[in-house]
C-alpha positions in Angstrom: 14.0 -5.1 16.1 10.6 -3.9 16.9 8.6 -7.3 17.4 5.5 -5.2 15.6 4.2 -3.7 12.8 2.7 -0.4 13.7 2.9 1.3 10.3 1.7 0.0 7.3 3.1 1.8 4.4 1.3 1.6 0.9 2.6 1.9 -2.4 -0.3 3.7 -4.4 -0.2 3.1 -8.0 -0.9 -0.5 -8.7 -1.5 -1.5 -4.4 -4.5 1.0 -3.6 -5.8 1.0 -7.3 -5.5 -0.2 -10.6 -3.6 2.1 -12.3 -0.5 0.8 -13.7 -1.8 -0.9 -16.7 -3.5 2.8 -17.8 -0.4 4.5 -17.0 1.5 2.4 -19.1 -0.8 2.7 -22.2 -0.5 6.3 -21.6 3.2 6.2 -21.2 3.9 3.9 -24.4 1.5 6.1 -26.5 3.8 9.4 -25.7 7.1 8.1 -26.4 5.8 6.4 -29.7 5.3 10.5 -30.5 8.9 11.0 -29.4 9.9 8.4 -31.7 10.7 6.3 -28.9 9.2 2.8 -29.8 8.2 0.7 -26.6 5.8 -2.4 -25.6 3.9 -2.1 -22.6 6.1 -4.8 -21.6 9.5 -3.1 -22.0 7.7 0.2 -20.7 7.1 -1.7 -17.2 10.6 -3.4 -17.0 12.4 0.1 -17.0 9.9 2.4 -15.4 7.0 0.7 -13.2 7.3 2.2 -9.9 9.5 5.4 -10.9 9.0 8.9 -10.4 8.4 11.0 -13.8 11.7 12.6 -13.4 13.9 9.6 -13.0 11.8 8.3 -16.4 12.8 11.9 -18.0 15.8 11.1 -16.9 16.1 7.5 -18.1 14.8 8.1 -21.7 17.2 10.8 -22.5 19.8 8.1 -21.1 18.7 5.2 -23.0 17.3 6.9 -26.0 18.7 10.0 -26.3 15.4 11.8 -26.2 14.7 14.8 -23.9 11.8 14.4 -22.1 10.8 18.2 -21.6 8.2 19.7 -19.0 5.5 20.9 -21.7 5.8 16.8 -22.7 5.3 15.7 -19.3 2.1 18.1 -18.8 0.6 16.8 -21.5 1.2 13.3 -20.9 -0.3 13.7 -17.4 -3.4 15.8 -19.0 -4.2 12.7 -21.1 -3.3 10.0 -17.9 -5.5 12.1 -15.6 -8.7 12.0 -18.0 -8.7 8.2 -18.1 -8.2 7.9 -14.8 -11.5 9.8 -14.1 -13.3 7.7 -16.9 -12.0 4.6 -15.7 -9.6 4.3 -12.7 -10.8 1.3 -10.0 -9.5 1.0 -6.7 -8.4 -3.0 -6.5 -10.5 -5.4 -4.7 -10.7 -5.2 -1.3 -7.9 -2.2 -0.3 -10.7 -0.4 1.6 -12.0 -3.3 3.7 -8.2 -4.1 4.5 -7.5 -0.1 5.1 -10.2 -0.3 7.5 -9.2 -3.4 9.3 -5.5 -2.6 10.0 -7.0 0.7 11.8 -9.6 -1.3 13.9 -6.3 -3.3 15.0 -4.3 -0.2 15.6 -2.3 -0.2 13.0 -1.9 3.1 11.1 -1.6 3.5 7.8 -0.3 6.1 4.6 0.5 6.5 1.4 4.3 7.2 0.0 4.5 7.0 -3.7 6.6 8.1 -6.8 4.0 10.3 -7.8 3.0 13.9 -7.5 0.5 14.6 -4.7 -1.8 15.6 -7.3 -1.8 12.4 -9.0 -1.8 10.4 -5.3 -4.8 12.4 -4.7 -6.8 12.4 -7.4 -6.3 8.6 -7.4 -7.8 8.3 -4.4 -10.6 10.4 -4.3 -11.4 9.0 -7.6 -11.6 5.3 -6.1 -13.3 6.6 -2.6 -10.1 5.7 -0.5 -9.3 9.4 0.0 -10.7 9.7 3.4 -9.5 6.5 4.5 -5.7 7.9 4.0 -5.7 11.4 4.1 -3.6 13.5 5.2 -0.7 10.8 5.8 0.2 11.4 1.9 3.7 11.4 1.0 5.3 11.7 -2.4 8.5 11.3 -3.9 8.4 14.8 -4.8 9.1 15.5 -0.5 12.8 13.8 -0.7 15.6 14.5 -2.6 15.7 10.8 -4.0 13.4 8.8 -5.3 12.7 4.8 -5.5 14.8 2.6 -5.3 16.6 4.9 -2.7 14.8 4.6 0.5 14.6 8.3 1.4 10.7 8.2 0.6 9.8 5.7 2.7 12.4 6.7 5.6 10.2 10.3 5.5 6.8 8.6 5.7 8.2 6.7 9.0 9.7 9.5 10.4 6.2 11.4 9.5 4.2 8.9 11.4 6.8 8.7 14.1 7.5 5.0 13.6 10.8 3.3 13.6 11.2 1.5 10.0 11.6 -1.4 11.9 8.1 -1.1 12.8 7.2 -0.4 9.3 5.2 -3.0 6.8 5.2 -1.4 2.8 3.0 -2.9 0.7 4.7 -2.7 -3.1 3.8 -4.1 -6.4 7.0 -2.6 -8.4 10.8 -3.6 -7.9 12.0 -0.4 -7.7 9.7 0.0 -4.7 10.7 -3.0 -3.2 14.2 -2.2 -3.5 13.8 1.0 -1.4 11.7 -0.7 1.2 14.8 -3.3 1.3 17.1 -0.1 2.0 15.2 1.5 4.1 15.1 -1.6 6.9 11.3 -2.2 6.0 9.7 -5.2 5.5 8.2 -5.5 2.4 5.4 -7.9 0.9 5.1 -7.6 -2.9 1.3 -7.4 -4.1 0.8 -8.9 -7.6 -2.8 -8.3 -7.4 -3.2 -5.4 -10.4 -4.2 -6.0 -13.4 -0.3 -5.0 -14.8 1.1 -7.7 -13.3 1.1 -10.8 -15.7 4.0 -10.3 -17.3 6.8 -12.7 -17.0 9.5 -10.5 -17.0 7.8 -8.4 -13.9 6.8 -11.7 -11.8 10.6 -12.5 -12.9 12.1 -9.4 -11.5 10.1 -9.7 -8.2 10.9 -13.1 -7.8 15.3 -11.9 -7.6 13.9 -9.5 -5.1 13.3 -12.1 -2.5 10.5 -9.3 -0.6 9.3 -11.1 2.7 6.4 -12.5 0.8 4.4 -12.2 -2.3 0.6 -12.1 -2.4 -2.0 -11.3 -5.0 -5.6 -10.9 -2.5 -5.9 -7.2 -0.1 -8.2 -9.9 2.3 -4.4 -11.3 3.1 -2.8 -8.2 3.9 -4.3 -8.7 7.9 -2.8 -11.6 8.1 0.5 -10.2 7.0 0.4 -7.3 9.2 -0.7 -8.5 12.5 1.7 -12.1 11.7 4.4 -10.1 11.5 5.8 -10.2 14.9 9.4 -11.8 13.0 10.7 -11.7 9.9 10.5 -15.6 9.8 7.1 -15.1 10.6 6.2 -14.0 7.3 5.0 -16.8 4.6 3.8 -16.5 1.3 0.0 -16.2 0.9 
């Protein structure tokens, strides 16, 4: 194994800003017009950290609801507005962004979303230029989290070996894939979505290489990391 981390890979919904609790309102609020009838809760346990196709895909498993493009347009019109109006980046990502670079370490983004969504995230937080153009999104590989194919590309991208490879992840499908992929992973509970027992719960079975709720950590982490054993919670 690669004694260092050279690549930090982060997660961007709910790791680089606070979107998850939004995206849930948003998400609960469009199925309740399907007829589909969800807590923000239950919304997180079956889809935090999944692309909108495998969600498509999982309400017209679950519920027997199809989940058609002019729904998903719409859904993403209404998510995109509130993120302009109100979408933070979380505490302390940019400082820790620019740290890991001072210590050559690179970073990037690889996340279920659609590039769009990635980048208006960013720009609308002010951690656009920190990241771009090592953007990747599940909508580049054929599978998406919890198969590691997203975060495999974003290695091969960067020309690291996912043994080099840190990800940063705040879901347990995200985890999972980093878990596949050879990566180590640290799970941020930082966001605002993640109070929820059931989550912490899910995260806890997941056994990630640590857990850690502060971005002023994450050095730490990263340039600790020399073994796996190295690695301790925060």
């Amino acid at each position: 194994m690669d004694p260092q981390i050279r690549l930090v890979i982060f997660d961007c919904d709910g790791v680089l800003v606070d979107s998850e609790g939004i995206a849930l309102e948003v998400l609960v609020e469009a199925l309740a017009k399907k007829g589909v009838s969800l807590t923000t809760e239950g919304a997180a346990d079956r889809f935090l950290g999944r692309s909108l196709g495998s969600l498509a895909d999982a309400v017209q498993s679950e519920f027997g609801v199809e989940i058609d493009p002019p729904f998903l347009a719409g859904m993403r019109e209404v998510l995109y507005t509130r993120f302009r109006a109100e979408l933070k980046p979380l505490p302390g990502v940019a400082a820790a962004i620019d740290a890991l670079k001072t210590e050559k370490v690179a970073c990037c983004v690889a996340s279920s979303s659609q590039r769009e969504r990635i980048e208006l995230s960013l720009s609308v937080t002010g951690l656009l230029p920190q990241l771009t153009p090592h953007i990747f999104s599940a909508t580049m590989v054929e599978n998406g989290k919890p198969a590691p194919d997203l975060f495999l590309h974003a290695a091969a991208e960067m020309g690291v070996s996912p043994s080099a490879c840190l990800v940063i992840e705040d879901s347990p499908a995200g985890i999972s894939a980093a878990q596949a992929a050879g990566m180590r992973v640290l799970a941020f509970t930082g966001g605002s979505h993640t109070h929820h027992a059931s989550y912490r719960e899910a995260l806890t079975l997941l056994k990630a290489d640590a857990q850690f709720d502060a971005m002023e950590n994450l050095l730490h982490f990263a340039l600790g990391a020399r073994r796996p054993e190295d690695l301790t919670d925060a």
